[in-house]
N, C-alpha and C positions, 0 to 999 in steps of 0.2 A: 288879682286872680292868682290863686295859688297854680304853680307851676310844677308843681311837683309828680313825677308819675306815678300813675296808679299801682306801677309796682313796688316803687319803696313806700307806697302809704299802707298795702298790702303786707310788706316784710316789716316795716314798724308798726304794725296795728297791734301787736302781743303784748309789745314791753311797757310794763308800767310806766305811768306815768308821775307816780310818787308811793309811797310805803302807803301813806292811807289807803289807795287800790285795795290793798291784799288783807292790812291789818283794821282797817277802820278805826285806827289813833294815829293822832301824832305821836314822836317816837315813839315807836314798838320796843318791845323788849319781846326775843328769843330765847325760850329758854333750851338748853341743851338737852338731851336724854341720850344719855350714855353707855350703848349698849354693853353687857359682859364680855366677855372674851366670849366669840361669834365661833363655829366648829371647823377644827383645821387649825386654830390658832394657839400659841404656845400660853395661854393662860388658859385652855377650855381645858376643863376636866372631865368631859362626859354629863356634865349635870342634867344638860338636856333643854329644849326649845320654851319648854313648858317655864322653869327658870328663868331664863332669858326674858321672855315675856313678861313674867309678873314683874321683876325687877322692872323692866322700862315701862307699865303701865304704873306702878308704883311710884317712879322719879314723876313721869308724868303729870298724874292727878296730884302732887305736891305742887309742881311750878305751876298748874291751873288755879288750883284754890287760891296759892300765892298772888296770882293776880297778872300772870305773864299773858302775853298776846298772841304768841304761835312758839313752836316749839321744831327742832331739827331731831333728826336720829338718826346717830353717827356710830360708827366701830371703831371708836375711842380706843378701846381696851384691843385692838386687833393688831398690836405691836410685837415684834420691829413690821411696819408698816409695808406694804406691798405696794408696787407705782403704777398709775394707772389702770389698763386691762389686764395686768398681770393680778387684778384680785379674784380669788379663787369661786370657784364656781358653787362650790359649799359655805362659804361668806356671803357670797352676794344673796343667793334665797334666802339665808336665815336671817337677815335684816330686811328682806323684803315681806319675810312674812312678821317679823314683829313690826317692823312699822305696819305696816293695814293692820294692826291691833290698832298703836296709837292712831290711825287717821280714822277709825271705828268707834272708837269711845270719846274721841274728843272733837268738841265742834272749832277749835282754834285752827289755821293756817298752821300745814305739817311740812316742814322740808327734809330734805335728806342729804348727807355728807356721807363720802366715801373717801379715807384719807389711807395713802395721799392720794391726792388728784384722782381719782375713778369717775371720768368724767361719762363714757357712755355706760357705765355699770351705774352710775349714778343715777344716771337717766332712766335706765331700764329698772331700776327698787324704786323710781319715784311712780313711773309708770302702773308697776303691779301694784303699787302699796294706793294708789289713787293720792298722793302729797301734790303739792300746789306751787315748790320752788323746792329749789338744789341750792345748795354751797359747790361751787366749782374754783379746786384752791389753785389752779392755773391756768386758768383760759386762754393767754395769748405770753409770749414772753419764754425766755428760762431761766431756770430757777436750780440749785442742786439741793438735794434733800436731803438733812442729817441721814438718812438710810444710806447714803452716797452714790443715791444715782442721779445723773444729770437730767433733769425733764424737761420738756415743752408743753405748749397750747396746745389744747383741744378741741380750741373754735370749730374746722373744717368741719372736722367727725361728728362734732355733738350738734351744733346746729343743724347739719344734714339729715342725721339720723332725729332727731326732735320731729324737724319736716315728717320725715317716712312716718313716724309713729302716732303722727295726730297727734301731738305732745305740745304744741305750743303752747297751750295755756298755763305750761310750769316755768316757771320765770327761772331766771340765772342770776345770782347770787355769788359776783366772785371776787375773790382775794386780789387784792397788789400789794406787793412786798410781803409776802403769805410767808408765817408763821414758820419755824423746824426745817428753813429752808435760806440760803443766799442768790441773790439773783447773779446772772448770769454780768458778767464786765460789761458795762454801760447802759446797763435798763436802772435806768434812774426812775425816782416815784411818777415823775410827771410823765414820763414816756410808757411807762406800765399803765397809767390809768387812761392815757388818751388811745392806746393799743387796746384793752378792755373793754371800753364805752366803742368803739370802734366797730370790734364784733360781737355787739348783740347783747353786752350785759344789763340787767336791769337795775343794777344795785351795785356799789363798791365796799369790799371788807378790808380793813386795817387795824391790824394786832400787831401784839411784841413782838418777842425773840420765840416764844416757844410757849404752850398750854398754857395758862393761868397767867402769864406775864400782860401787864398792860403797854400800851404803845404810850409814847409822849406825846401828853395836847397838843403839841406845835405838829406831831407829825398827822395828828386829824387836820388840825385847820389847816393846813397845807393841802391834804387832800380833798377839803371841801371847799377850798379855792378853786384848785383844778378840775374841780367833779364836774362835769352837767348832768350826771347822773344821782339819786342819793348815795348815802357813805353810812357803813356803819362801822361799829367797832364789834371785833373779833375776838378778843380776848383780854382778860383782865381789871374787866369792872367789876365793882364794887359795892357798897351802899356810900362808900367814902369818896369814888371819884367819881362817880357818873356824874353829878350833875355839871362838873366839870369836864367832863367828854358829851355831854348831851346841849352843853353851847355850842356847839359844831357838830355833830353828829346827827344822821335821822334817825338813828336807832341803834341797836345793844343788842349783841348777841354773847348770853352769859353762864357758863357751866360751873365753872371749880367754885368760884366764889357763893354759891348755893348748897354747897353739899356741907354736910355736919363737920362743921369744926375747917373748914373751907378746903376738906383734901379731896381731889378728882375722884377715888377710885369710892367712897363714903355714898350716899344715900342723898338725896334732894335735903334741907331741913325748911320748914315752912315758916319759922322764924328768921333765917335770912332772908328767904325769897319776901318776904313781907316787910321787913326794913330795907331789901334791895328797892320793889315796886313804890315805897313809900317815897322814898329818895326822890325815886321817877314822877311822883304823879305830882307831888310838889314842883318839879320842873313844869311838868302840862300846866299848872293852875298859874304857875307865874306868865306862861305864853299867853293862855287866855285871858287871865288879867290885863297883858299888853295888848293884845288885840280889843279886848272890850273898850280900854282908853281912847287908841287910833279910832276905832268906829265913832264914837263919842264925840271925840273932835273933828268927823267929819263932814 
């Protein structure tokens, strides 16, 4: 007889219980959409919302045709980066109104990133945008951000405020050892991920040093040693390395390496995104392969 009380069956009934939940494949691939410089930010020129939008329904409808599974929209381009709640109040609506473009036009699983760390502003553009999971780049832990400022978890705030807003059904999606950031003297990988899986994440992200950088295999399968939750990768793949991050990995979340000529601030191109997914599906058809065998013999 299970023993367990009704209220943490209650407080765990939300979190996935595996990426197919959300994406209905084995490993997913995320593709990024990278908003322009958002109004208020040192790359906006006035060009206007109108702008903005095409461009991120543009990157969009590329990583869809391409073959991608869901897709995040982030303000990539909103650098040097603001931490936390300190993101401004004219950023945060204009990401929230071009994402509910992209979660309007496209039937894929939409997440939303607010970097760095905007973890209740995160929450509130997933909420109005109607998106279905967040990247959350510091949930529990600290960490100091190339901007140089010292941050912490968000757990308290954002799982509280999730509750108040009837928001549970957006999953949390978050970093350890999170990218354009050092952790704090002694939050080592293992103690970052069991602090994460601890409060409430549904998902583990690990990436390099900074954008477009890849992490070292050895530092995925390490963290899908220690995971009980799934793991993705963060940044850095490829058409060249995924399938070697997708032996340990549940999933791929992938920007620079998509765009024309593979530079960040460039346009989706649908010739990479289709030699990236190609990479991928090849990996799916060898899993099923092994599973069709194991059935066979059993």
């Amino acid at each position: 007889m299970d023993a367990t009380p009704k209220w943490k069956l209650e407080m765990d009934r939300p979190r996935l219980k595996s990426l197919t939940d959300l994406f209905h494949v084995q490993k997913p691939v995320i593709g990024m959409v990278h908003l322009w410089p958002l109004p208020g930010a040192p790359g906006y020129s006035g060009y206007g919302m109108r702008a903005i939008i095409d461009h991120a329904l543009r990157d969009a409808e590329t990583l869809v045709k391409g073959g991608v599974d869901g897709l995040i929209v982030e303000n990539m381009w909103d650098l040097p980066y603001y931490v936390g709640d300190d993101v401004k109040p004219e950023a945060m609506t204009a990401q929230a109104v071009a994402a509910s473009e992209i979660v309007k036009h496209f039937q894929v699983p939409v997440g939303i990133n607010v970097v760095h760390n905007g973890g209740q502003v995160c929450l509130a553009i997933a909420v109005a945008s109607g998106a279905r999971f967040m990247r959350i780049c510091i949930l529990t832990g600290s960490r100091l951000w190339d901007t140089g400022e010292l941050d912490h978890g968000c757990a308290a705030d954002l799982i509280r405020k999730r509750k108040q807003l009837y928001a549970e059904n957006i999953h949390i999606f978050a970093d350890v050892d999170k990218k354009h950031s050092v952790a704090f003297p002694g939050l080592d990988l293992a103690t970052h991920i069991e602090w994460t899986e601890y409060y409430g994440a549904d998902a583990l992200i690990v990436s390099g040093r900074m954008t477009g950088s890849a992490p070292d295999v050895a530092k995925i399968r390490e963290a899908k040693r220690l995971a009980k939750r799934p793991v993705l990768v963060g940044s850095g793949s490829n058409a060249e390395n995924v399938t070697a991050f997708l032996e340990w990995a549940d999933g791929i979340i992938v920007g620079t390496s998509l765009k024309e000529n593979g530079t960040g601030e460039n346009p989706a191109d649908i010739k990479r995104v289709r030699q990236f997914m190609d990479a991928v599906h090849a990996v799916r058809e060898s899993m099923a392969e092994t599973e069709r065998a194991v059935s066979s013999r059993a």
